[in-house]
N, C-alpha and C positions, 0 to 999 in steps of 0.2 A: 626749974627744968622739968620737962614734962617723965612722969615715970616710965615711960617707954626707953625713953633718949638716955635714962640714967641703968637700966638696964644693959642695953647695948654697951653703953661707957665700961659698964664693966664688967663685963666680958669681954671686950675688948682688952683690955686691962691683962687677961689672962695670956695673951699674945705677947703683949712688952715681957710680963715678969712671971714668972709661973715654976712653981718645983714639982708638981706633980703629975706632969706629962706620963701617958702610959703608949704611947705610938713613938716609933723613926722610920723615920721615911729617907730613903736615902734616892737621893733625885740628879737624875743625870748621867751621861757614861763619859769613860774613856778619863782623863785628869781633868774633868770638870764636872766633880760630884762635890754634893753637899749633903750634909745627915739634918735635916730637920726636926724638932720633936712639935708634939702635938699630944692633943686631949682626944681620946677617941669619942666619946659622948657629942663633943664636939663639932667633928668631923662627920659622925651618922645624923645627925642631925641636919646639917648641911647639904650634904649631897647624897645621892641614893647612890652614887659611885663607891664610896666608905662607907654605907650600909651596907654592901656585898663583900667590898676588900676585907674588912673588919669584922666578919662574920667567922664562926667556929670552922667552917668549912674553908676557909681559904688565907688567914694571917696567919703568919708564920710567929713562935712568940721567943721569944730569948729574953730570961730571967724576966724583968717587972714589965719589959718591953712589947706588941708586939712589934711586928717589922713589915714595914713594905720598900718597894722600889719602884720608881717611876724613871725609867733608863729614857723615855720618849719626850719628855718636858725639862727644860734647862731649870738650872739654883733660881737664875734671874727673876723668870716668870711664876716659878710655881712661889716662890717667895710675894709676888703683889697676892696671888689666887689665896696662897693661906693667911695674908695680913687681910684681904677681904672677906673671906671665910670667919674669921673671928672679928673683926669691927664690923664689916656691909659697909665698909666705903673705900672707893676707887678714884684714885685723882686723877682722872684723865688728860692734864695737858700736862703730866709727869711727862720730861723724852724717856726716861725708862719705857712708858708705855706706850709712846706713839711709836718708837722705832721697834717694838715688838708686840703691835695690832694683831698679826697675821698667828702669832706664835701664843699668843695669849688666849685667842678664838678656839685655835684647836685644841690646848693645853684645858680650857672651858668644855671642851664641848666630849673630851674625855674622860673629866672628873665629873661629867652631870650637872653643871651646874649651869642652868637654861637661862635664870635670871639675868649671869652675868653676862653671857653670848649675847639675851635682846639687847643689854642695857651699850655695850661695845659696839653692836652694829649700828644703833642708831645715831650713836654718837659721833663713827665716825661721814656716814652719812651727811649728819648736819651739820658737822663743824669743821668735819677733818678733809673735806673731798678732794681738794688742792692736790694734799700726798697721798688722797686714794688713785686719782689721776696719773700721779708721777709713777707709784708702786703699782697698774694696773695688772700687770700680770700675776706678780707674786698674790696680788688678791684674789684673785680671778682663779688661779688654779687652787689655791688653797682652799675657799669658799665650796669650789667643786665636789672635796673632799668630804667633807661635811655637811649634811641634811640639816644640820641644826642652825645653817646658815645665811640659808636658804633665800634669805630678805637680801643680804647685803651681795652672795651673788645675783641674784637678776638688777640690782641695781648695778653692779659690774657691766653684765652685759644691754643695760639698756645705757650707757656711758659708750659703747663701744658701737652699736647700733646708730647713737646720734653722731659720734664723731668718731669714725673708721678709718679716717685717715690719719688725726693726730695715734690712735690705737695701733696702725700698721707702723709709724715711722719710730717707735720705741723701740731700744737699742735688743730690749728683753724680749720683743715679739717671738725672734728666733729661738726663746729657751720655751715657748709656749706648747705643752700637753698637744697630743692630736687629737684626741679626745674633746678637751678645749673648744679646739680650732675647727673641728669639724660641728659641735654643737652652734658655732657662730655661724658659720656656715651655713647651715639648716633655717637661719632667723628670715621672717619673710622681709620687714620691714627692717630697710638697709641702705643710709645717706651716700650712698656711693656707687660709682658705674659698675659693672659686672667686669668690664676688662680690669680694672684697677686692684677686683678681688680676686682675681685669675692672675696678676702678678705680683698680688703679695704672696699667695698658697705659693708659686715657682720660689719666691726670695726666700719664705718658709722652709720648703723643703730642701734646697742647697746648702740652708742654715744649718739643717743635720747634717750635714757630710764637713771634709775638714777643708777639703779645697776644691772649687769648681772655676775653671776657667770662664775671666768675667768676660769673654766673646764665646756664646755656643757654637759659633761656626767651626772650633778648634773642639770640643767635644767627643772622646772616645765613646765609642758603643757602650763601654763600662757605665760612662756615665750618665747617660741614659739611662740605661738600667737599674742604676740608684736611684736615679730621683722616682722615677720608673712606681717600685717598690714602695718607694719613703709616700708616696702621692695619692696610691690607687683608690685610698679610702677616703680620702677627700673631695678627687674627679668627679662622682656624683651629683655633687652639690653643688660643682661649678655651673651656674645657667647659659652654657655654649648659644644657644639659639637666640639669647637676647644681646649677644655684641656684635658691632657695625661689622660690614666687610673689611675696611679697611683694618681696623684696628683685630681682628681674627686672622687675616696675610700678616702683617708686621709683629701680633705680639702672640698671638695661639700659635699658628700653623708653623715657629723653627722650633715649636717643642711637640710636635703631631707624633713623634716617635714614645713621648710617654704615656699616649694616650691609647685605648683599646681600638683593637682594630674597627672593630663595628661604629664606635664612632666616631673614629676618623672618617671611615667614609660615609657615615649619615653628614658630618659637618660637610664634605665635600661637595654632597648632592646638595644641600641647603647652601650653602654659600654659592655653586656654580651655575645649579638647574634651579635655585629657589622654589626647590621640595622639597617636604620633608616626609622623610621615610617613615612608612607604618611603626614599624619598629623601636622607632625614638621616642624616649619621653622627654618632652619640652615642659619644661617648669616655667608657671608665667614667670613676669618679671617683679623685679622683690618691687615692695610699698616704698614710697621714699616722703608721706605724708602729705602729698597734695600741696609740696610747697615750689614755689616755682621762681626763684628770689636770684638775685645781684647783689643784694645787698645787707641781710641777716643771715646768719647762721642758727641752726637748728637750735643750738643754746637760747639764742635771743625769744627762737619762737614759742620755745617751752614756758620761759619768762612769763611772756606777752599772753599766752592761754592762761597762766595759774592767775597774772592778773585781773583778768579778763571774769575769772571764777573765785576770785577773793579767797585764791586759797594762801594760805600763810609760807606751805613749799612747794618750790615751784616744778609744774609737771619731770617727767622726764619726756624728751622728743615725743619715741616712740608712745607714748602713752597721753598723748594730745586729743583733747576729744572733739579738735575740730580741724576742719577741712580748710586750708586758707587756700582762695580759689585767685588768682591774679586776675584784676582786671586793666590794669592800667600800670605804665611804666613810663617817666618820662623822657626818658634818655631813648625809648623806642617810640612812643604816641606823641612826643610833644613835654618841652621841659614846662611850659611856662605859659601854657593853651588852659584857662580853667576852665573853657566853655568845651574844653577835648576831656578834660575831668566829668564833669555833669554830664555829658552823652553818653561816659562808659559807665557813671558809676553810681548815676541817681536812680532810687527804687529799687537800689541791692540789699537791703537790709544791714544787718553790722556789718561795718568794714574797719579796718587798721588801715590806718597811712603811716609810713612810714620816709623820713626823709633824711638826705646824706647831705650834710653840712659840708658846702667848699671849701676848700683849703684846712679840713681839719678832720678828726677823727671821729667827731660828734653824730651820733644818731637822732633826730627829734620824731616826735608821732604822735599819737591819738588812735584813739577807739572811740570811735560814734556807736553805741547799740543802737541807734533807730535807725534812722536811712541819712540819705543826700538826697534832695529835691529840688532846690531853688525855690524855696517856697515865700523867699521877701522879708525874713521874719529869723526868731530865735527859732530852735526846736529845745525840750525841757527830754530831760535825764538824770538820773541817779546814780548812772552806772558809767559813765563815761566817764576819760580819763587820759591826761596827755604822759609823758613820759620822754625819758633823755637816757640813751645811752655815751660808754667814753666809746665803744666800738674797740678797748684793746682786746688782745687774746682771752684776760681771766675775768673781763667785767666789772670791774671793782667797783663802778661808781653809778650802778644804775639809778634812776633817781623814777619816782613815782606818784604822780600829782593829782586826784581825784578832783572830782568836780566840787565845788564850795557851794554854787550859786546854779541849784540842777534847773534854773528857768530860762540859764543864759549858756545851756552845756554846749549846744552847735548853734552856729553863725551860717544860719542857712540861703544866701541869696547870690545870684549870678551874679559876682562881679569878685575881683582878685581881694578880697578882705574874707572869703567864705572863711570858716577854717572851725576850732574847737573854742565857741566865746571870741572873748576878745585879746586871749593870750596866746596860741599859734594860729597863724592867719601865713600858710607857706607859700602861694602864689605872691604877696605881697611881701613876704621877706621880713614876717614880724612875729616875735615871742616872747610878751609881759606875763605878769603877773598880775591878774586879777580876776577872775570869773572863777579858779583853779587854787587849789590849796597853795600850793608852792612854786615857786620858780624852777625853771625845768633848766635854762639859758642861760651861761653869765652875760652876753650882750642882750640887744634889742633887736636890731637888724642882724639878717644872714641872707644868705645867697647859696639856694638847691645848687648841689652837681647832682641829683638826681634823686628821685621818688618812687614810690611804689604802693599801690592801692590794694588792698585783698578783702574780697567777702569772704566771710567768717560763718562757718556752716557747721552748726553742730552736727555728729557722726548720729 
């Protein structure tokens, strides 16, 4: 054993079994206190949090003792924080500690101890997202709290940015900070219509009150005026000038009473004289990343970028360095025209194709980095690469297949066999294996319900 590893061991040691504690710490309030002992040498060592408590100026001492209390962190956790404290080791797929992630952060990030805050955020990042997802608020507001946290909130809100809808339909939205909700608010780049974020803020603010009648047309002036109040400091942010007519009659204008005078009637002149008043500020409309799809979700397209850059994890949405520009769709251009493919799409440089397997849930595609031409011939690549998604909601089985044989990466010639080598070939309804690391397909033949081409444009 190496002498570091045998150091540690024991010291750790002094955790299990020890008579010479000169610290109690008495942790917790209300009937759920625990008196912990400890070594102060220990503890100052550790944390620059117990280099203060533990100082002549601030422990309280009773006989061999001194004393502190931590009334803000439970027995539970502060017990992993002090069996880490004295070993440096934390079992992360403890449920002790998955089920109190959020508690363990902040209980971290009060005792100073910076280490253990990185080491939690990034863990639950890579491994734990699933029930980062499911707990988004509780993480999201808690993270808020704390600067030291900093990483694991913007990956919150770049989670809520790529998918705003699964984020608004959480049962917890409604227990969500204003503060919070308004910081989201303010995000430019935002996968979702501006009316949809104009009727979560209304579902939001009802959610503070105890009962609102679910027809407004039945609506006391009272309750107006609640929401009224609970709303004003959100209103700002809602971008009024960038939703349709129709959808500002039907879903703004039977709540125009909680809105300020002045821009009710600037929205009036703009919706009826399509003017708009000096006075008004029109915020353009939020980024939604240049993606223009039927058939990916912003998850996939993060995926399909981090592969694209060989990076190990995969982008978030918002933070995509590239622009995917649609050129061809076939359900609109032509399902099964490959000479309506080469008109739109030859001499675009990288493109993604992307394709929806009939009668099933299956994704198939490729990334060409050089072009389409129809050039009679292979085109030669290093960087190309076919892939298969299952298309369910968590992705469980993306699959990811690099080029083996980069002389034979594209199959470049007008006629329906074009495709990535000789393993997807989608106008002809074919995907082996062989030019391609792995197999993407369990069959050989398939049959498009539809496709979708994108040039790929670095920012």
């Amino acid at each position: 054993m190496e002498l570091d590893k045998i150091l540690v061991r024991d010291i750790g040691r002094l955790y299990e079994d020890s008579d010479d504690c000169n610290v109690q710490i008495q942790v917790g309030h209300g009937s759920n206190v625990r008196i912990f002992k400890a070594h102060s040498v220990i503890l100052r060592a550790r944390s620059s949090y117990f280099r203060a408590a533990l100082s002549s100026n601030w422990a309280r001492k009773d006989g061999d003792y001194m004393i502190l209390h931590q009334p803000n962190i439970s027995p539970v956790v502060f017990e992993i924080i002090l069996k880490y404290i004295y070993t440096g080791t934390i079992v992360m797929d403890d449920m002790n500690i998955r089920v109190n992630y959020t508690c363990l952060l902040a209980a971290a990030d009060e005792l100073a101890i910076i280490e253990l805050i990185d080491h939690i955020q990034d863990h639950i990042i890579k491994n734990d997202a699933a029930l980062l997802r499911r707990k988004l608020v509780e993480f999201l507001t808690m993270t808020a709290k704390h600067e030291a946290c900093n990483k694991l909130h913007k990956y919150c809100e770049g989670i809520i940015c790529d998918d705003p809808v699964r984020f608004f339909s959480l049962e917890e939205f409604g227990f969500l900070d204003k503060s919070n909700l308004i910081d989201i608010l303010k995000k430019e780049l935002f996968n979702i219509k501006e009316i949809e974020i104009w009727n979560n803020v209304v579902k939001w603010g009802m959610a503070q009150h105890q009962k609102f009648p679910s027809d407004n047309s039945k609506w006391q002036p009272l309750d107006f005026i609640m929401l009224r109040d609970t709303l004003q400091d959100c209103i700002p942010h809602i971008r009024f000038f960038n939703i349709s007519g129709p959808d500002y009659y039907n879903k703004v204008r039977p709540f125009k009473k909680i809105l300020p005078k002045e821009l009710r009637e600037d929205l009036e002149q703009f919706y009826i004289a399509h003017q708009i008043s000096s006075r008004s500020i029109v915020l353009p409309p939020r980024g939604k990343g240049g993606i223009d799809t039927t058939i990916i979700t912003p998850t996939y397209a993060a995926v399909l970028a981090s592969w694209i850059d060989k990076k190990n994890e995969p982008y978030q949405f918002h933070d995509i360095p590239y622009k995917f520009n649609l050129l061809i769709r076939g359900s609109r251009d032509g399902l099964n025209d490959y000479r309506e493919f080469l008109k739109r799409c030859s001499n675009k440089g990288p493109t993604l194709v992307i394709i929806k397997v009939k009668g099933s849930k299956r994704l198939l595609g490729g990334y060409n980095p050089v072009r389409w031409c129809a050039s009679d011939g292979y085109l030669s690549s290093n960087d190309s690469f076919i892939f298969s998604f299952d298309d369910n909601e968590h992705m469980t089985k993306p699959i990811l297949s690099r080029v083996k044989i980069p002389d034979r990466a594209i199959f470049n010639i007008e006629d329906e066999y074009l495709g990535f080598g000789s393993d997807l070939e989608w106008f002809a309804g074919i995907c082996e294996q062989n030019d391609y690391q792995q197999k993407i397909y369990n069959g050989i033949e398939f049959i498009m319900d539809d496709y979708e081409v994108f040039q790929v444009v670095k920012y």
